[in-house]
C-alpha positions in Angstrom: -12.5 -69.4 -73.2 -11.8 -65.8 -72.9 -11.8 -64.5 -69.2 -13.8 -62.1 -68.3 -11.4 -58.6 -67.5 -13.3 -57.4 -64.2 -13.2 -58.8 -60.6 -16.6 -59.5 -58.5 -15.2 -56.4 -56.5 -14.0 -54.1 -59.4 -17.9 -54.4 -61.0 -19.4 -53.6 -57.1 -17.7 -50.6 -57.3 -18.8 -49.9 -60.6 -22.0 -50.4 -59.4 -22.4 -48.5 -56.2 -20.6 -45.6 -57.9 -23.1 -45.7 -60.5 -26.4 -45.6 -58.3 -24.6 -43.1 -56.1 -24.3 -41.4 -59.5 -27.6 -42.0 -60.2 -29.0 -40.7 -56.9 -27.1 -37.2 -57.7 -28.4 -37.3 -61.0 -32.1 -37.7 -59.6 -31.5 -35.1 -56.6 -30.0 -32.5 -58.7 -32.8 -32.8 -61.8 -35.6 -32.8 -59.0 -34.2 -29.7 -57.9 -34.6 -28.0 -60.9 -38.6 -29.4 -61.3 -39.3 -28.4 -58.6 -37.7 -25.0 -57.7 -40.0 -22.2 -59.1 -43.1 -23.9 -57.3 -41.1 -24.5 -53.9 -39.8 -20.6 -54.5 -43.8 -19.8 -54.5 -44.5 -21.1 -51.1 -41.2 -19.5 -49.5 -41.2 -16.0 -51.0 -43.0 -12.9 -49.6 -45.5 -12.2 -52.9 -43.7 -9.1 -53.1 -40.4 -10.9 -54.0 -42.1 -13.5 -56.1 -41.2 -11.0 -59.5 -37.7 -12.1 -58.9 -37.8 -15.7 -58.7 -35.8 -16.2 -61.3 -33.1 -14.6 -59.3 -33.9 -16.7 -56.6 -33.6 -20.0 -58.9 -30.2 -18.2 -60.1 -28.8 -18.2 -56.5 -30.1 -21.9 -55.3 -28.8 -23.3 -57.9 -25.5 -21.4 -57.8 -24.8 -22.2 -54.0 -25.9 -25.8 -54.8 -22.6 -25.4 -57.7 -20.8 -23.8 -55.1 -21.1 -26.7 -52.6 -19.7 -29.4 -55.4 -17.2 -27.3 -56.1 -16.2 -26.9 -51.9 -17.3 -30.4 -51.7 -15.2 -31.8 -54.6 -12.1 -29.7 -52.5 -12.7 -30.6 -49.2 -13.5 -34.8 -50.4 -10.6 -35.3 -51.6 -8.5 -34.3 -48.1 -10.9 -36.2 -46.6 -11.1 -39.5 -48.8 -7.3 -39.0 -48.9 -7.1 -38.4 -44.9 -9.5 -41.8 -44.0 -9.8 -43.7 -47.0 -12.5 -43.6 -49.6 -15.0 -45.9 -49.0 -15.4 -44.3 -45.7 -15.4 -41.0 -46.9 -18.3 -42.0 -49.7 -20.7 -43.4 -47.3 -20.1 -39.8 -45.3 -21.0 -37.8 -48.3 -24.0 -39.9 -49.3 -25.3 -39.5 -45.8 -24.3 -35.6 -45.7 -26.3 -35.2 -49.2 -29.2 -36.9 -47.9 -29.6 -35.3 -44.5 -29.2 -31.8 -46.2 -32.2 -33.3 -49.0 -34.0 -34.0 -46.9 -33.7 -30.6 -44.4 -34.2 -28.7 -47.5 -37.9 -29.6 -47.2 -38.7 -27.8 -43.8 -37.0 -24.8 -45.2 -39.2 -21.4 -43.9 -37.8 -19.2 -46.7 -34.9 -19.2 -49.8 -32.4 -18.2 -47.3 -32.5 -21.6 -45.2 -33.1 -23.4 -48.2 -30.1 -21.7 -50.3 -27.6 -22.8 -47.0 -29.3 -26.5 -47.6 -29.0 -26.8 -51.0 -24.8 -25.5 -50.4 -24.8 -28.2 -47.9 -26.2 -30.6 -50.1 -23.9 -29.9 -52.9 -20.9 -30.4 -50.5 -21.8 -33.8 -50.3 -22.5 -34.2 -53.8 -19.1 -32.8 -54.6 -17.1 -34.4 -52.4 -19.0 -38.3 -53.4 -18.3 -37.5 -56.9 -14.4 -37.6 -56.6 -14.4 -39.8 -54.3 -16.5 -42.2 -56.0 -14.1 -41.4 -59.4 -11.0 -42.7 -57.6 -12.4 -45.5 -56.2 -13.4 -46.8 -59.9 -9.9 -45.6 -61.1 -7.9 -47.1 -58.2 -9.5 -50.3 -58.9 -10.4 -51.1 -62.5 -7.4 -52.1 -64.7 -5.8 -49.0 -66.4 -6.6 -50.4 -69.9 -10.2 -50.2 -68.8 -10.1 -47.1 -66.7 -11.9 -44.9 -69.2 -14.4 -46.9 -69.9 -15.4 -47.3 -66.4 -15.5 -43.6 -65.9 -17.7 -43.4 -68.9 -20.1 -46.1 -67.7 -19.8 -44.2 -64.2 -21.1 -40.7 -66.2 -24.1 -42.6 -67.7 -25.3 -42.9 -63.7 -25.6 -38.8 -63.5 -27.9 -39.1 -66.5 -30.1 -42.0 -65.2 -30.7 -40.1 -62.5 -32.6 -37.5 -64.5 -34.6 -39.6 -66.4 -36.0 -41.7 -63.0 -36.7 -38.0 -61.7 -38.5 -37.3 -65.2 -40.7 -40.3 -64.7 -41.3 -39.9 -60.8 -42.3 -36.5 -61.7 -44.9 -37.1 -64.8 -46.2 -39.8 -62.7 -47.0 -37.4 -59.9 -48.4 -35.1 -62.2 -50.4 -37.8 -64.0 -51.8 -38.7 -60.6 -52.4 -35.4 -59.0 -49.8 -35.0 -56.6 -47.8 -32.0 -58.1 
């Protein structure tokens, strides 16, 4: 009988990487449903003929914040280890989530959704060496593709949580 090639632990971390995945997936898609109608209710009317430029510049800090986060993660995962590191930029992302719902205008918001994406960033890599580090190096590339699928996951949950809300009213 053929033994199977992964550990107990080595599929844990595949799996924890891939709902952490998953979670950024659903976080930044929900982002993107939701930021013309959130722009509404936190720009003076007179700037709402340039929401579009608004939208431009969350997102872009958001990209920004991966990309500092991706930078600054991997001193830190590097400095105190990964798995601590990961469960820090889960927590940063969600904190920073969250706060971007009691935003007062796109300025507070925009410095959130940089926040947020730090975290994002910084789990992503870390999250990536973790699944390299331990998988077999035959199988590395598999994992990381399995890993990607989580990103994608993500939108679709965030897709159905948000046709559901519209189905029921809530949106």
């Amino acid at each position: 009988m053929k033994q199977f090639p992964l550990t107990k632990e080595q599929l844990i971390v595949l799996f924890v990487a891939i709902l952490f995945w998953m979670f950024d997936g659903y976080e930044t898609y929900a982002l993107i449903l939701t930021i013309i109608p959130a722009l509404h209710t936190l720009l003076p009317p007179s700037q709402i003929k340039h929401i579009s430029l608004y939208a431009g510049y969350l997102i872009a800090s958001t990209l920004a914040g991966w990309a500092t986060g991706g930078v600054v993660g991997g001193r830190i995962g590097d400095a105190i280890g990964r798995k601590k590191t990961m469960a820090i930029t889960v927590f940063i992302y969600s904190i920073f989530t969250f706060l971007s719902s009691f935003s007062i205008n796109a300025q507070m918001l925009g410095v959130f959704r940089f926040l947020t994406g730090i975290g994002i960033g910084a789990e992503w890599n870390v999250g990536t060496a973790l699944l390299q580090e331990s998988w077999p190096s035959k199988l590395r590339t598999k994992g990381a593709g399995v890993l990607q699928s989580g990103f994608s996951l993500g939108f679709f949950v965030a897709s159905a949580v948000y046709i559901l809300m519209v189905h029921l009213g809530l949106s």
